[in-house]
KOLMI-673392 format. One line per 8 residues: number of its first residue (from 1); their letters; for each residue x negated, y negated, z negated of C-alpha. Coordinates in nm, 3 decimals, always signed. Layout:
NUM = A = X Y Z ~ ...
// end
This chain:
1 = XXXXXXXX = -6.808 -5.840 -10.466 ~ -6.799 -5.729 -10.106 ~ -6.983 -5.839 -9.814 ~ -7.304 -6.029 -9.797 ~ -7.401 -6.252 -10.125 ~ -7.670 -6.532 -10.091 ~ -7.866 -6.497 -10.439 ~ -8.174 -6.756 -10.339
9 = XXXXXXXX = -8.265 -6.972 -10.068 ~ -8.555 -7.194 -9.950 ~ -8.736 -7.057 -10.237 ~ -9.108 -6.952 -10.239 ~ -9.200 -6.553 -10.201 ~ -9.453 -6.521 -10.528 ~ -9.479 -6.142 -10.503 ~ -9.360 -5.809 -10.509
17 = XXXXXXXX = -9.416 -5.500 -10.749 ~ -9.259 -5.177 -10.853 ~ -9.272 -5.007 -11.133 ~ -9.238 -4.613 -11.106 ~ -9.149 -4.554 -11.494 ~ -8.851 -4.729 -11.456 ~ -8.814 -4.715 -11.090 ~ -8.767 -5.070 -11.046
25 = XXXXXXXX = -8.906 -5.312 -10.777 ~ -8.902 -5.680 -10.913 ~ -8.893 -5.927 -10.610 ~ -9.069 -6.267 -10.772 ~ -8.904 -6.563 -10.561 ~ -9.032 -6.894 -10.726 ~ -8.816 -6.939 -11.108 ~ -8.614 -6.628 -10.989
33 = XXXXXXXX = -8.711 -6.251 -11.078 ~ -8.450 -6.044 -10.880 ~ -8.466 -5.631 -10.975 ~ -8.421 -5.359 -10.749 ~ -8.291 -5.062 -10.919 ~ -8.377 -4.672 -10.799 ~ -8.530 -4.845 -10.445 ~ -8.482 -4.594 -10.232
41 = XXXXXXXX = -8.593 -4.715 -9.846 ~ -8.817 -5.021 -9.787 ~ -8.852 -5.195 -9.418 ~ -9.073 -5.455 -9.302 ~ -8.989 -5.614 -8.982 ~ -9.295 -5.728 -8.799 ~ -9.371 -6.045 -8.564 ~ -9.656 -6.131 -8.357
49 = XXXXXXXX = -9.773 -6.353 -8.599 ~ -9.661 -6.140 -8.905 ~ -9.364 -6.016 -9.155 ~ -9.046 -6.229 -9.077 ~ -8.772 -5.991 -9.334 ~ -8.787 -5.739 -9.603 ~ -8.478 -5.471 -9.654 ~ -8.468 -5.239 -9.990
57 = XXXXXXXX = -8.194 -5.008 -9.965 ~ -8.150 -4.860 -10.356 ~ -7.973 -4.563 -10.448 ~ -7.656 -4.638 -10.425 ~ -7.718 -4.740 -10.031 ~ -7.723 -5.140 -10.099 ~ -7.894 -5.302 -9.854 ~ -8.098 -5.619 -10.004
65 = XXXXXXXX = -8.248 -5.861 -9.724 ~ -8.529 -6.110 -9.773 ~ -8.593 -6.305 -9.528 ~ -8.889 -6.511 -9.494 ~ -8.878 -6.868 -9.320 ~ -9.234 -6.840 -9.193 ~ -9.419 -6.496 -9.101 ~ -9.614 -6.315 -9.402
73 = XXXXXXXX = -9.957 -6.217 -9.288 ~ -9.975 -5.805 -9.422 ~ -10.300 -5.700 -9.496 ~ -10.461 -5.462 -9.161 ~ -10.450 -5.111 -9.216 ~ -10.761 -4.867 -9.255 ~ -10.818 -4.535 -9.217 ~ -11.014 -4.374 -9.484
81 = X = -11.247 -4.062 -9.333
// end
């Protein structure tokens, strides 16, 4: 297929994880367990009130965009001394 594909929508973000064995990153969106094979780049964009889209680019340079309906609060960042 070419172009962009809609896989999910107005379905609820349960988590994310990767696994470095296999160098997989499973995306958990409510019934739906999408894989990421050999995820190479990973961007947040980044509101005011929090994370509004995630992109995974994998190794063979697919781009894979989540977009969130309502800002993810990240956790705050701390520097270890």
């Amino acid at each position: 297929m070419i172009g962009a594909q809609l896989e999910v929508q107005r379905s609820p973000l349960i988590g994310m994880s990767y696994d470095p064995k296999s160098d997989v990153l499973q995306v958990l969106l409510g019934e739906v367990s999408h894989l990421v094979h050999g995820p190479r780049e990973l961007y947040v964009d980044e509101e005011l009130l929090g994370a509004v889209s995630v992109e995974v680019v994998d190794a063979e340079g697919i781009r894979q965009i989540l977009t969130l309906r309502e800002p993810m609060m990240l956790p705050s960042a701390t520097l270890r001394g």
